[in-house]
Steps between C-alpha positions, in 0.01 A plus 500: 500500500479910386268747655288473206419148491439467850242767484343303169463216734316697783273675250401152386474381844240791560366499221423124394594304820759341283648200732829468251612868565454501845673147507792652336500822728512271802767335381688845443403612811499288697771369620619857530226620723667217727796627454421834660287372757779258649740831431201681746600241776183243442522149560491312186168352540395829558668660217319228236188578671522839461617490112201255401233758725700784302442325157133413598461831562618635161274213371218674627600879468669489167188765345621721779875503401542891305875486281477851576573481839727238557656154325406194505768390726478802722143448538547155586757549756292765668235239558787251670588767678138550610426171541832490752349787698194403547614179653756624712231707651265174532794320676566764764178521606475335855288181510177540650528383897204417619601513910671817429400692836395836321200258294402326819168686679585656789345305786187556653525782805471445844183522661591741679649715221205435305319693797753771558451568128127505444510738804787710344195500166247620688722795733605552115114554352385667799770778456440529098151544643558803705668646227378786245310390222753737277816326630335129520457521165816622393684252743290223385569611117828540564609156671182291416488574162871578437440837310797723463457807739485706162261306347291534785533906450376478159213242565373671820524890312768586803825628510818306546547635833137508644522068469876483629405687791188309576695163422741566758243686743256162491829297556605709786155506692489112410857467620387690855154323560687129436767618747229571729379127481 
């Protein structure tokens, strides 16, 4: 089968759903689209499954096949070869594991953990408390709302600098008055 006539059979694939020339390009291609998947390594139940998905697929796409980029055949294979990818990737995907340790909730703290933290909260609040309105709200801007430290600068009309420094100097004092504690 020539370039020519294979290409006359996709245009009246696309153009008229015509069952007989797409019967008689699957039966050019196939076979041969097995061929190269089984060449690829696939099984051979794999290999037919991926020539008849490849087929389906020109089936469906044949008004998007352009002569002027590639042949019939070429175009055809790159779909197989698609096709191939896209279910190696599927396959080496790890199955979902539903007592895998990293999905299980952590377990409900200790009671007294559960104390030591909401006293750890409120040490915490009480020192953002004593803090300067300027550098609470930069701090709180900063980690609470997860703004850039530049971003900050250009929302709050300061310099660069000026919310670095009063970053690090509201960290510092909160550092000292929780080491107090």
């Amino acid at each position: 089968m020539d370039r020519e006539h294979q290409a006359e059979l996709l245009h009246r694939v696309a153009q008229a759903a015509d069952r007989a020339a797409f019967a008689e390009l699957f039966a050019h291609f196939a076979p041969r689209v097995k061929g190269y998947m089984l060449r690829q390594g696939a099984p051979e139940d794999v290999a037919e499954e991926l020539a008849q998905e490849s087929l389906v697929t020109l089936w469906r796409k044949a008004a998007s096949f352009d002569p002027a980029q590639a042949s019939v055949a070429t175009w055809i294979f790159t779909i197989a070869r698609n096709k191939r990818i896209d279910r190696l990737r599927r396959e080496r995907r790890p199955e979902f594991d539903p007592e895998d340790p990293a999905l299980l909730p952590d377990p409900p703290p200790e009671p007294g953990a559960a104390m030591d933290q909401a006293q750890a909260e409120t040490r915490l609040r009480a020192a953002l408390a004593e803090l300067p309105p300027e550098q609470r709200r930069l701090l709180d801007l900063a980690f609470f709302g997860d703004i850039s430290h530049r971003d900050i600068a250009e929302r709050e009309k300061l310099p660069l600098g000026t919310v670095k420094g009063r970053i690090r100097l509201a960290l510092a004092k909160l550092r000292g008055r929780l080491e107090q504690d």
